[in-house]
Structure formats: structure tokens, C-alpha cells
Backbone as CSV, one residue per row, in Angstrom:
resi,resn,N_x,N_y,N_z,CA_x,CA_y,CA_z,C_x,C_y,C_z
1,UNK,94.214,90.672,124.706,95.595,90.926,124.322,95.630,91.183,122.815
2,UNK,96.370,92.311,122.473,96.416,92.595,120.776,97.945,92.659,120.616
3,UNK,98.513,92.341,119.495,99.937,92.907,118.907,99.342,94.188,117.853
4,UNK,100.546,94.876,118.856,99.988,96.728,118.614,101.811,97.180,118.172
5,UNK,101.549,98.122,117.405,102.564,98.329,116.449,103.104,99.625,117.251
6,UNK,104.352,100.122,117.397,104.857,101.259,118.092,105.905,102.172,117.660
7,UNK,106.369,103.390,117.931,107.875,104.223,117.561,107.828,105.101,118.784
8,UNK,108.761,105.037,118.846,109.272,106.130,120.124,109.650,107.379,119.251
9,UNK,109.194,107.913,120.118,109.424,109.251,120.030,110.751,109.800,120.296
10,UNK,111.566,109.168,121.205,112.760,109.678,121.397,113.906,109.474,120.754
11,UNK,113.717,107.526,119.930,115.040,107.213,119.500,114.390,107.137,118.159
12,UNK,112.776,107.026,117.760,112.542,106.258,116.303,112.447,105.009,115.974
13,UNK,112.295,103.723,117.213,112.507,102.708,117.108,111.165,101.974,116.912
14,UNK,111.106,101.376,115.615,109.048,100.904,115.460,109.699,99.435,116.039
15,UNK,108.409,98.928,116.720,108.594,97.483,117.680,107.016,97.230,117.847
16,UNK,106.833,96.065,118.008,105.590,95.298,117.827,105.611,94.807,119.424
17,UNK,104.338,95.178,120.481,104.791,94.303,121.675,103.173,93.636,121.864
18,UNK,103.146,92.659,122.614,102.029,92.087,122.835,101.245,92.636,124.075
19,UNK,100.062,93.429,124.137,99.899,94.129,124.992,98.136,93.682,125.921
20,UNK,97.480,93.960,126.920,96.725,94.303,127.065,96.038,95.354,126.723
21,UNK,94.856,95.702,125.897,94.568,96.837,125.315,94.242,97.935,126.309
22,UNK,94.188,97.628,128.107,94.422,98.920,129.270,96.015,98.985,129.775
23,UNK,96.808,98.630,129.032,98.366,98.540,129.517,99.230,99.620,128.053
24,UNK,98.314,100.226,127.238,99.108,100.316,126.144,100.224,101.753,126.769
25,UNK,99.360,102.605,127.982,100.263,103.471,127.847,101.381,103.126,128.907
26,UNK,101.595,101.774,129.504,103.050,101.927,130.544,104.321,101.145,129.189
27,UNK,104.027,101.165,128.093,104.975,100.710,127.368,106.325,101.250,126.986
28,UNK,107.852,100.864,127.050,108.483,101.247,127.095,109.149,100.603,125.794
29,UNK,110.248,101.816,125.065,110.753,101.365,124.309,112.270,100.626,124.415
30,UNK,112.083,99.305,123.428,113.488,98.227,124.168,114.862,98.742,123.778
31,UNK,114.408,99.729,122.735,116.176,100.055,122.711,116.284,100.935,123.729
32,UNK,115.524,102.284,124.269,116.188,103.378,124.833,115.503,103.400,126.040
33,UNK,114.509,102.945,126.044,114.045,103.060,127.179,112.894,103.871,127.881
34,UNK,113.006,104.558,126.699,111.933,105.978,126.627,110.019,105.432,127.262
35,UNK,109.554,105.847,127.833,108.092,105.989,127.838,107.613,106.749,126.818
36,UNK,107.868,107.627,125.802,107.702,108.333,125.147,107.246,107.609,123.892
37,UNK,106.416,106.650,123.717,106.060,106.035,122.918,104.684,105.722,122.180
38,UNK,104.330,106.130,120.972,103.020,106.132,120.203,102.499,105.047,119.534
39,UNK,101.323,104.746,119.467,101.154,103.461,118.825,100.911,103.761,117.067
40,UNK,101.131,103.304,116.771,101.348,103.330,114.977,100.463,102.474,114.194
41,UNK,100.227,102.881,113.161,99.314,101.929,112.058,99.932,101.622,111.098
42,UNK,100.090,100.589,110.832,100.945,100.251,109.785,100.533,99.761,108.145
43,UNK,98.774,100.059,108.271,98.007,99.679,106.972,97.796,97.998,106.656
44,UNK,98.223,97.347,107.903,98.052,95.923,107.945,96.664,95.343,108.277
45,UNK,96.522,94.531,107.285,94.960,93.986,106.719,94.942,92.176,107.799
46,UNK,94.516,92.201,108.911,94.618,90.933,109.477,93.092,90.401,109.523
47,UNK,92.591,89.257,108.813,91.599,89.302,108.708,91.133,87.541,108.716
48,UNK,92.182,86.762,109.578,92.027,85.612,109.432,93.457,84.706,109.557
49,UNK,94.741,85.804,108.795,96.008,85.002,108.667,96.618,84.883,109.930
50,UNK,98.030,85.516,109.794,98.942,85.283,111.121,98.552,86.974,111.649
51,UNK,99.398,86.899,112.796,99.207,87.906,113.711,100.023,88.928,112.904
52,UNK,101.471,88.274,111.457,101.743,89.921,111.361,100.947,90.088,109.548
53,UNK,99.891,90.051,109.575,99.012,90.480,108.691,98.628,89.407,106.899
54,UNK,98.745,88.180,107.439,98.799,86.970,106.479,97.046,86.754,106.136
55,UNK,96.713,87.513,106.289,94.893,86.810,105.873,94.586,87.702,104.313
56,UNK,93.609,87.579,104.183,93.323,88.264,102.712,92.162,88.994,102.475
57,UNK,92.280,90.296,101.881,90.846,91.096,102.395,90.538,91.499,100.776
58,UNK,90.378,90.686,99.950,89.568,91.035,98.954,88.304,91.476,99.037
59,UNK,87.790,91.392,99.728,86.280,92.656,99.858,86.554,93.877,100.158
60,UNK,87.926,94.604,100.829,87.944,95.628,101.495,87.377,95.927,102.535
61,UNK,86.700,94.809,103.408,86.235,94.964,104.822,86.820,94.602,106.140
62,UNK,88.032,95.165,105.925,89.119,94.676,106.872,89.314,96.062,108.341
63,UNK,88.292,97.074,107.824,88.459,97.991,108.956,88.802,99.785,108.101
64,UNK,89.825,99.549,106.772,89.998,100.454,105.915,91.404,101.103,105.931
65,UNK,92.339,99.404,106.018,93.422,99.263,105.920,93.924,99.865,104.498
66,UNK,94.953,100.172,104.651,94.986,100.505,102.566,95.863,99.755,102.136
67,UNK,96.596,98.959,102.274,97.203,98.520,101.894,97.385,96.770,101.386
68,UNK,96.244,96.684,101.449,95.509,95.204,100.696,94.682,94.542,100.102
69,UNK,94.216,95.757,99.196,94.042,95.764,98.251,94.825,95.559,96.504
């Protein structure tokens, strides 16, 4: 199970759902409803902290997140 980052395509709505990593494509979006939905990167460095990106990657070996540095 991963928390995987998302936007629909139809309404624009980014949402975080907790997924099985073979379930990512029956995901639906909670405002509209859409299947029409992409998974997103959000440059989040998780490398130890909480699930929404609390750890600390002073080496830069976090995967080649950019944004934690």
C-alpha cells in the first residue's frame, strides 16, 4: 500500500488516496467522480518522516525529489 498523489483530469482536483500499487488505475475522483485521473509528483522527499513528506534528505538520495534540498 503507498499514499500516491492525484488530479483529475476533468475537474482539477489534487487528492492523496491510499492505494494498492495494482489498484492505481480504478481510482476515482471524490469531488466529481471522474475515472479520468493521473497520478502526480509532487517533489516530496519521504525518507523516514511521516507519510506526507516529514523525513530529511540531506544527502540528496531520496530518489531525485527536488524539492529538499
Amino acid at each position: 500500500m503507498a499514499l500516491i498523489d492525484f488530479r483529475c483530469d476533468n475537474c482539477g482536483e489534487k487528492f492523496e488516496e491510499i492505494v494498492k500499487l495494482s489498484n492505481r488505475e480504478s481510482i476515482k475522483c471524490p469531488k466529481c467522480g471522474s475515472n479520468e485521473v493521473k497520478q502526480v509528483f509532487e517533489g516530496r522527499c519521504n525518507t523516514g518522516g511521516s507519510a506526507k513528506g516529514g523525513g530529511s534528505c540531506s544527502s540528496g538520495s531520496c530518489g531525485g525529489c527536488s524539492g529538499c534540498h
